[in-house]
VOGU-3710 file (C-alpha; in Angstrom, 3 decimals, decimal comma):
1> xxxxxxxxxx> 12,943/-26,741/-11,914  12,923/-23,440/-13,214  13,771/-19,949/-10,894  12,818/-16,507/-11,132  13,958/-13,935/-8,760  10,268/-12,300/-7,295  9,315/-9,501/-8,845  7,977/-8,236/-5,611  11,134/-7,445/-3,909  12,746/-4,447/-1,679
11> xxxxxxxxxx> 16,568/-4,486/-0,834  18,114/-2,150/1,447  21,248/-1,271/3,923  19,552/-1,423/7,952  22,765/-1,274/10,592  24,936/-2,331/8,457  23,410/-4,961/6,822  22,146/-5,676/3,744  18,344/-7,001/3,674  16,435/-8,573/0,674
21> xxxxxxxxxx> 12,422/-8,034/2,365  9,750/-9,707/-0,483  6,301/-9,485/-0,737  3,836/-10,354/-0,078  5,342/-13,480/0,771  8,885/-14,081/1,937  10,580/-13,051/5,042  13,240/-9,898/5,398  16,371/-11,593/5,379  20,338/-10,527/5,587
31> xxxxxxxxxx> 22,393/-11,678/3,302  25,899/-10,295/2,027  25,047/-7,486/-0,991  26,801/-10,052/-3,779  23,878/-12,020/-3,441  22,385/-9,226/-5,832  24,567/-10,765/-8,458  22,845/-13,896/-8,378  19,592/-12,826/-8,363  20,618/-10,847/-11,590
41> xxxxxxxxxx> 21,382/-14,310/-13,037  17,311/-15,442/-12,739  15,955/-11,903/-14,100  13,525/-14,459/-16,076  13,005/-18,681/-15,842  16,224/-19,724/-15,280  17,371/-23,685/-14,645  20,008/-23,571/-11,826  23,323/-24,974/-14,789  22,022/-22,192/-16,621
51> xxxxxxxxxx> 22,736/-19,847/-13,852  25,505/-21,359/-13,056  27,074/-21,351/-16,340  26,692/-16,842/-16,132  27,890/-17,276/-12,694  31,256/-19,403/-13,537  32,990/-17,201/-11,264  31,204/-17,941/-8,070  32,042/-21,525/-5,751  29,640/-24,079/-7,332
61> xxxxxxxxxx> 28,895/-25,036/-3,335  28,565/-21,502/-2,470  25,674/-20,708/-5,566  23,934/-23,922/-4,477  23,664/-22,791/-1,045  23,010/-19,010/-1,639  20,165/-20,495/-3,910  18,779/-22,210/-1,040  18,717/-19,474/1,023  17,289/-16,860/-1,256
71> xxxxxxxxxx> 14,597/-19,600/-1,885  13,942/-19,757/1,701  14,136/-16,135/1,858  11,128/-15,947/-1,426  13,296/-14,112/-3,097  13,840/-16,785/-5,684  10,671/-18,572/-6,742  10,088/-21,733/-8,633  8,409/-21,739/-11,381  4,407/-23,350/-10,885
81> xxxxxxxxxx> 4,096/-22,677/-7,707  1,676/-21,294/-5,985  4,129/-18,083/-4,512  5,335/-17,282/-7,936  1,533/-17,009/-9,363  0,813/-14,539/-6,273  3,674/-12,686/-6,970  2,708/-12,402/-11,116  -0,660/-11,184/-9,571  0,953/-8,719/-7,119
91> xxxxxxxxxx> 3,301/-7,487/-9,568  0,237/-7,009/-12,324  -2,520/-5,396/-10,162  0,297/-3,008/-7,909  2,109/-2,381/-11,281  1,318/1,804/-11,457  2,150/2,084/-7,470  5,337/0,065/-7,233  7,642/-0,168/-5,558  6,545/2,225/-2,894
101> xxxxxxxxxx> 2,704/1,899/-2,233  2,490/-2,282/-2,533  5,840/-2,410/-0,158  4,373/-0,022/2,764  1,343/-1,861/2,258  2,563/-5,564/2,708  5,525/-5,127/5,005  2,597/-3,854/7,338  -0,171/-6,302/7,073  -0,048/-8,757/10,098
111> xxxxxxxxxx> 1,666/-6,639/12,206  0,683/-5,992/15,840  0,977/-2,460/16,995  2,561/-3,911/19,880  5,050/-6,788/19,351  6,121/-8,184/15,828  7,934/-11,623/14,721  11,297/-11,754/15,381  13,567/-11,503/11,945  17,112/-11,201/13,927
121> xxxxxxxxxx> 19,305/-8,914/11,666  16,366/-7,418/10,404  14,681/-3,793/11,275  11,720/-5,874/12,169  14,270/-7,503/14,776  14,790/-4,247/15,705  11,182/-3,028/16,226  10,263/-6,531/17,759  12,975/-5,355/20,513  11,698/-1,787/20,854
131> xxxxxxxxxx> 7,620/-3,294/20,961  8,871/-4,884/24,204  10,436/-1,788/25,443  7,072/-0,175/24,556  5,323/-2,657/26,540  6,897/-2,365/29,331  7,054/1,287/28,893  3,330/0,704/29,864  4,075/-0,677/33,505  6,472/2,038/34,370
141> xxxxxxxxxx> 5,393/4,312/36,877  4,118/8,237/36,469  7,826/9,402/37,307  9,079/8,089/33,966  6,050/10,199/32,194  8,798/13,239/31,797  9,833/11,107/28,850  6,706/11,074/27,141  6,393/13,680/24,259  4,475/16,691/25,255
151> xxxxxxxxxx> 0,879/16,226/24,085  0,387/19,823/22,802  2,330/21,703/20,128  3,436/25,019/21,131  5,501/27,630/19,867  6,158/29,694/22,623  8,343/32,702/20,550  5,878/33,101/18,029  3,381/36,044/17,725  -0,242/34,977/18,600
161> xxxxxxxxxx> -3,871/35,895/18,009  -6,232/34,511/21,040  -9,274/33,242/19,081  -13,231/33,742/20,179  -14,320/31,333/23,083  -18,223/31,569/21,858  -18,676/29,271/19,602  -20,911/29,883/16,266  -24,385/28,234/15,427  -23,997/24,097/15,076
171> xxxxxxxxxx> -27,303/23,124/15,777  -28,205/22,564/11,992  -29,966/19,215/12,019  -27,589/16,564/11,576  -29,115/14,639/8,165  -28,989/18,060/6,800  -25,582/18,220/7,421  -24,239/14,704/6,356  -25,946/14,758/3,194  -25,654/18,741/2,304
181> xxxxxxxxxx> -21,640/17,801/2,597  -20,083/18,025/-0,380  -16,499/18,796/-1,706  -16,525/21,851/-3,150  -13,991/23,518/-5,448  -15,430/27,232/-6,251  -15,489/29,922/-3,449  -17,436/33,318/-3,328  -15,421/35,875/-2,784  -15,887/37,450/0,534
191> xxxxxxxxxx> -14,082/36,725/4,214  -15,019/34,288/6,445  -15,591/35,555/9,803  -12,790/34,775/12,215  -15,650/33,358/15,250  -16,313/30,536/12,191  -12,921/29,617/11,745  -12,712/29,339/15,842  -15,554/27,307/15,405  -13,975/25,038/13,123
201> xxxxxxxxxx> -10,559/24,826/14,604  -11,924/23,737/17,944  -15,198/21,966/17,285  -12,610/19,458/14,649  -9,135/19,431/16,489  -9,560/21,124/20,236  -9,869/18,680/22,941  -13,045/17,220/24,609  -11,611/15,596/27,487  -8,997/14,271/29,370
211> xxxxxxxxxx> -8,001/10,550/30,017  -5,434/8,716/32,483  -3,160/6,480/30,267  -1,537/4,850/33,220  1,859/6,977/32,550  -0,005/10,659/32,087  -2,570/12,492/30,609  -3,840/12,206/26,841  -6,756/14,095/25,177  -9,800/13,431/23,304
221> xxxxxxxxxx> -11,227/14,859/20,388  -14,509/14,943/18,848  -12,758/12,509/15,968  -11,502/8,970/16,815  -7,349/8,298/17,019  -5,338/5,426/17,473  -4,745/5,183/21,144  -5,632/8,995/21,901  -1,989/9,507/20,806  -3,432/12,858/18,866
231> xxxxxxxxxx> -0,043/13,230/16,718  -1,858/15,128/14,447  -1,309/18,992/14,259  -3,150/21,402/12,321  -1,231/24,751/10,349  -3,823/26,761/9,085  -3,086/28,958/5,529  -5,243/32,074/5,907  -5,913/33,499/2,581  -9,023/35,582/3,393
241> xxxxxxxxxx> -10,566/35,431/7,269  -12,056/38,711/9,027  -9,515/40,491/11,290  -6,647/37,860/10,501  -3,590/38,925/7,926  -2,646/36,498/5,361  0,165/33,999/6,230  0,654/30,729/8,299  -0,278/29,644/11,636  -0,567/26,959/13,812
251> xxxxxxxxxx> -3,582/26,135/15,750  -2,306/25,931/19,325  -5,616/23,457/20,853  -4,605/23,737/24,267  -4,765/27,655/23,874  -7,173/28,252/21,357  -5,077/30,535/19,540  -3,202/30,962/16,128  0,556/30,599/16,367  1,995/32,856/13,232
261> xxxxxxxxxx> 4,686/30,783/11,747  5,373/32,326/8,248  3,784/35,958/7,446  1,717/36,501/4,157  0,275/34,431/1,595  -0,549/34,896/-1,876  -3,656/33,266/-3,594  -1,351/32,421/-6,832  1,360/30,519/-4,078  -1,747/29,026/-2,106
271> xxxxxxxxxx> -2,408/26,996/-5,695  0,703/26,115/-6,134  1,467/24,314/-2,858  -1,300/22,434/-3,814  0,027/20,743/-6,797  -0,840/23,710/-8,435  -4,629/23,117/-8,321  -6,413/26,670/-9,013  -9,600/25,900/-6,607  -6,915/26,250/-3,487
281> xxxxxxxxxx> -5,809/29,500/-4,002  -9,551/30,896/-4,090  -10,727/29,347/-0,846  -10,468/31,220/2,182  -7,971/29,279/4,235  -6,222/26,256/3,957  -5,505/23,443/6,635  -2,174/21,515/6,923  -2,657/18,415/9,097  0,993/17,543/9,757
291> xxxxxxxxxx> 2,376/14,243/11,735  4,246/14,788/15,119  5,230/11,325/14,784  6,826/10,572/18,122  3,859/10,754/20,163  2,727/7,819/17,989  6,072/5,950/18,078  6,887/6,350/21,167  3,766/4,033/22,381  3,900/2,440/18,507
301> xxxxxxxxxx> 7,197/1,278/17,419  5,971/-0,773/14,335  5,611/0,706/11,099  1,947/-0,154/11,125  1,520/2,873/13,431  2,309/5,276/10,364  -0,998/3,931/8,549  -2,599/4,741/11,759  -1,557/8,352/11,361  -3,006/8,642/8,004
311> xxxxxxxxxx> -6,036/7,118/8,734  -6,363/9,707/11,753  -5,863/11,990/9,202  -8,730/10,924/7,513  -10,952/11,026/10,563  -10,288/14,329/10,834  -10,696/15,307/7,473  -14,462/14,058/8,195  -14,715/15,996/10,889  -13,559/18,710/9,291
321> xxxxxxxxxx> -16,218/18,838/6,234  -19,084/17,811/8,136  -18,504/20,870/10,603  -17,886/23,213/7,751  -21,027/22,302/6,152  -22,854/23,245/9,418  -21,245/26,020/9,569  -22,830/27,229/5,979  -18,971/27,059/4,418  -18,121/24,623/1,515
331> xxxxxxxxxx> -15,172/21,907/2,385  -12,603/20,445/0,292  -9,755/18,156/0,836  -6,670/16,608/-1,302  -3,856/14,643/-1,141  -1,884/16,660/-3,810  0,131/18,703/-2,373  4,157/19,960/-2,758  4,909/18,504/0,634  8,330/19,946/0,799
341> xxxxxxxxxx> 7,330/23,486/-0,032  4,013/23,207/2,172  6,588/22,107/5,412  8,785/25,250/4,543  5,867/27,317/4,825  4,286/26,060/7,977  7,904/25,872/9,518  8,408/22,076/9,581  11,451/20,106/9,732  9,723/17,578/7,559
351> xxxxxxxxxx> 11,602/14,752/9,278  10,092/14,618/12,902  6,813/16,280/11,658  5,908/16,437/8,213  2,940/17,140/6,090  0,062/14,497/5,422  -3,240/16,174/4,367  -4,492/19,328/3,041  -8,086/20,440/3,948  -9,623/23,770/2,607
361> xxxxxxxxxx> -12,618/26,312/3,139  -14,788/29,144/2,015  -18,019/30,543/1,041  -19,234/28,394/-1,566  -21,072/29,422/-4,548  -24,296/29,962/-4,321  -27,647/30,646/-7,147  -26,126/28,358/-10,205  -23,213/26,062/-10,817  -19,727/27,028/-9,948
371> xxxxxxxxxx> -16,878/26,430/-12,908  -15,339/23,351/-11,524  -18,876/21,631/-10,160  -19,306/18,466/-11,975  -22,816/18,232/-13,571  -25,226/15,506/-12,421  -25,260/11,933/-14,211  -28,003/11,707/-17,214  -29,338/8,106/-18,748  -26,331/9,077/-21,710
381> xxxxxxxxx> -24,030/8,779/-18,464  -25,353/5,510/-17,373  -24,829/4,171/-20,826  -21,136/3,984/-20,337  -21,053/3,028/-16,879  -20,085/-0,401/-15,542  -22,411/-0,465/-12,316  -22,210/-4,444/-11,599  -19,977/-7,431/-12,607
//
């Protein structure tokens, strides 16, 4: 029998300890670090006197058993079998996005929000241990809510600008509005009023209500979020809004104001921080939403509860166009951004709360096509296009 070391494989140092994790199958395990070695030895098909022959150095008894164990583990797989097909497949079909994309994506399939399978030695040991805390975290009573993170962002040195209470016009039917959304990517020049951006601000990321979560108060907003925990903040880039000078802010919900963080901003740098995509620097403001990620670990000690953060990001971003489109401006979105450079300029430590999505709006173009409007799909289109297997 024949061994290949998986091609689907992640190893790292966690407390001191040095972890082989595969995927999609396999389970995290630690071994010592010269186990790297061996794997080295079945790069390709590899019978075990083969191996052993490159490995002459190494305790016959100790190979045998390290190849047992790193078989148990998945990191070794035998050739045939129905593991080492799956991980030919994974490895084919995740090729472009490895290691990074098909590792985050496997190490948190299966996983509870809550509690996860015990891998002692492990950071999922870890987790499982801190789940538990969590849980019971739940049972406490309200005097241990002081621990909880606060559930508004709020930078209390900061100069301010109170925004508009009245809100503007949103009574646009709403099938006009879901299918008149599109992304749009040219702007006419011209501000946008500062009572619209209030409107959008609050009607997307203000809060609707309050609950009781058994240990304090959370908030609601007119978008869905895993467990209410709302760790998403919004830093708004203002490039061109009435009665508001260019720069940074942060939209402080609870207030309903604009938080300066960094002062002025240039159309030319407004395209660059976003991957240096022209269309951003000609909207009229930009929209950071950034992660305060303890307010979703804290209840959420899995790794699972970072996709939940990006697919509350996504909620939001829906939100976000729909209400801009009823609100007669043109939305865009992308994920192409220079995150470090965008957390310098809203003022984030990029660690604790860090950059996820970038939203945009303006005026769009109106009476003919705009430069970067794709045109619509002709029978010469269809020609080429695979609709159906």
């Amino acid at each position: 029998m024949r061994l290949r070391r998986s091609r689907n494989m992640t190893c790292y140092w966690h407390e001191g300890l040095f972890v082989l994790h595969p995927y999609p199958h396999g389970t995290p395990t630690a071994m010592h670090p010269a186990v790297a070695e061996i794997l080295a030895a079945f790069e390709d098909w590899t019978g075990r006197a083969e191996a052993a022959k490159a490995l002459d150095h190494i305790d016959p008894e100790t190979l045998e058993e390290a190849v047992l164990a790193l078989l148990g583990a998945g990191a070794l797989l035998a050739e045939d079998s129905p593991e080492a097909r799956r991980d030919a497949e994974t490895a084919e079909t995740w090729g472009q996005w490895a290691p990074e994309a098909p590792f985050f994506h496997y190490v948190t399939q299966d996983v509870l929000l809550g509690r996860h399978e015990e891998t002692g030695g492990t950071p999922q040991a870890d987790r499982a241990d801190r789940a538990d805390r969590a849980d019971r975290a739940d049972q406490v009573d309200r005097a241990d809510s002081a621990a909880m993170p606060p559930l508004f962002t709020r930078y209390e040195d900061g100069p301010r600008i109170p925004l508009p209470r009245r809100p503007a016009d949103l009574r646009i039917p709403y099938e006009q509005v879901l299918y008149g959304r599109r992304t749009h990517r040219d702007f006419a020049p011209g501000p946008v009023a500062r009572s619209v951006l209030a409107t959008l601000l609050a009607t997307t990321f203000g809060p609707v209500d309050f609950i009781d979560c058994g240990v304090g108060g959370l908030f609601r907003r007119t978008s869905p979020a895993g467990g209410s925990r709302q760790e998403i903040d919004a830093y708004v880039g203002v490039l061109g809004v009435e009665d508001v000078a260019p720069g940074w802010y942060h939209y402080n919900a609870l207030e309903h104001s604009l938080e300066l963080r960094t002062e002025g901003l240039a159309r030319e740098r407004a395209a660059h921080l976003a991957a240096d995509q022209e269309w951003a620097g000609r909207a009229a403001f930009l929209v950071v939403l950034a992660a305060r990620l303890e307010r979703m670990s804290v209840k959420y000690p899995t790794p699972r509860g970072y996709r939940v953060c990006t697919l509350n990001c996504g909620h939001l971003g829906q939100t976000f166009a729909l209400t801009a489109t009823a609100l007669g401006l043109g939305p865009a979105q992308t994920g192409a951004f220079h995150d470090t450079l965008v957390a310098e300029a809203c003022a984030l430590d990029n660690s604790g709360h860090t950059p996820l999505y970038l939203l945009a709006a303006g005026h769009p173009v109106t009476g003919g096509e705009g430069r970067d409007t794709p045109p619509p799909a002709t029978l010469d289109t269809f020609r080429i296009t695979r609709l159906q297997d």
